[in-house]
N, C-alpha and C positions, 0 to 999 in steps of 0.2 A: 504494500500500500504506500502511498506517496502522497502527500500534501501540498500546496503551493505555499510558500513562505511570503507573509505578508509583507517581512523585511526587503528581500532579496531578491520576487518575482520569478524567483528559480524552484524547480521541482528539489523537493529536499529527499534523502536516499533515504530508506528503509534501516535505523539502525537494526533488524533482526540481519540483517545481513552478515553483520560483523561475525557471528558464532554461526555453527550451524545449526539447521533446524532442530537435531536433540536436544542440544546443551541450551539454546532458548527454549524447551519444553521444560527441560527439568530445570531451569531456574526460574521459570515464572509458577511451576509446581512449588518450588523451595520458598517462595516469599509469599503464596497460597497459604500454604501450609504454617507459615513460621508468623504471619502480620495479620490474616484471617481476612482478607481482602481478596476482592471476588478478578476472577480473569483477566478481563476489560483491564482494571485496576493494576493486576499486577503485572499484565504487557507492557503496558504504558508506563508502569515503575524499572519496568528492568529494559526497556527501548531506553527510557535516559541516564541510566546507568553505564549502557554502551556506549551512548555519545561522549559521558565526561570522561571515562577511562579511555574513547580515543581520542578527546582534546587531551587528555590528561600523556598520554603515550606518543602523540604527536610532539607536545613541549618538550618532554624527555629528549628525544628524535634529534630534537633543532637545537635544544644545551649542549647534545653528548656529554662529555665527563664536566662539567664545567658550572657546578651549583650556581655560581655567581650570575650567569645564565639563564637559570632557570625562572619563569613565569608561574607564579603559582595560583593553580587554582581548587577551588574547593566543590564538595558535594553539598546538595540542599539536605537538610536533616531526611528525605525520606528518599532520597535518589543513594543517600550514605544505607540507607535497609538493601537495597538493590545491589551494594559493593559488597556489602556483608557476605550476600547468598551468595556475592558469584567466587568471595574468599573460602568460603567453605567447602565451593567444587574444585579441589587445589588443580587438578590435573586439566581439566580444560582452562581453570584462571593463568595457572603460568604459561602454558599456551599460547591464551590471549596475547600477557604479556611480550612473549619471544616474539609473536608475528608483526606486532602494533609497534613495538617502541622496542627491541632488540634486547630486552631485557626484564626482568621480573618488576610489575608494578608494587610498591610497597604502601602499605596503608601506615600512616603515620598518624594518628588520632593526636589537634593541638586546640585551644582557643587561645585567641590573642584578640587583641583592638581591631584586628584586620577583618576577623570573622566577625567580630561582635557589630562594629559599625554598620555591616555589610557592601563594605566596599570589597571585599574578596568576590562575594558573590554579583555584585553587577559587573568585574572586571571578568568573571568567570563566562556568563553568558555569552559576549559576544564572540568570545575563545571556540566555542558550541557550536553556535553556529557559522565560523568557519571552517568547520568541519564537514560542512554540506551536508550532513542530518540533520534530521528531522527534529527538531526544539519544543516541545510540548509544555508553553513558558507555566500551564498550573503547577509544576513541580520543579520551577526556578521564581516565582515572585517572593518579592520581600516577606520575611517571616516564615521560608520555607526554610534559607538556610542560618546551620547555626553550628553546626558538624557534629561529628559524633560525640565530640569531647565534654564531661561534664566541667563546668566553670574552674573546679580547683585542678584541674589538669594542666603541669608543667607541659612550656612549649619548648625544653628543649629535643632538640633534632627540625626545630621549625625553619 
């Protein structure tokens, strides 16, 4: 399925693309099962999961070794459920990672001023959609992200 982007006026790509059709069965089954959220719901949570793990693996991509480099961006607290499920499938996740950004993606759970204000998160979006998928902005508007981290969680490795 494909949508026109109201930004872009361009057909936006299918993130179920990115995995194959099992490993998007069984993670939209794993966040079914694990958030109690019905199909619909958890396609559409784990389609923008793929988008930010491949903006997220694209940034990696264009740093290479070189953190200084690196652009950071963050998940919305319920696209961060959808990273969860697909760390639990370690064997298709690392996967992911080799094919997308040449290396393994690491989950780093942080808050800082960056997440709290939500300037991570509106720097994050248009990261998204230069990715030429599909942006489903109800699970990037303000007050969605906040990350996974509870408040008293040190930032370092940020």
């Amino acid at each position: 399925m494909t949508l026109m982007s109201e930004r872009t006026s361009q057909i936006a790509k299918d993130p179920r693309e990115l995995v194959s059709s099992e490993v998007f069965d069984l993670l939209v089954a794993d966040i079914m099962r694990y958030n109690h959220v019905t199909r619909h719901y958890a396609e559409r949570l784990m389609g923008q999961a793929l988008v930010f793990l491949k903006a997220h693996a694209d940034l990696i991509k264009q740093a290479g070794n070189d953190p200084d480099a690196w652009i950071r961006i963050v998940p919305s607290v319920p696209v961060d459920e959808g990273w969860h499920a697909f760390l639990k499938r370690t064997k298709p996740y690392f996967e992911f990672g080799m094919e997308h950004a040449g290396s393994y993606l690491h989950h780093v759970p942080v808050m800082d001023d960056d997440i709290r204000s939500g300037a991570a998160l509106a720097r994050t979006v248009p990261i998204l959609e230069a990715t030429g998928y599909q942006v489903d902005m109800e699970f990037w508007e303000a007050g969605a992200g906040a990350g996974c981290c509870p408040p008293e969680c040190s930032t370092i490795g940020d």
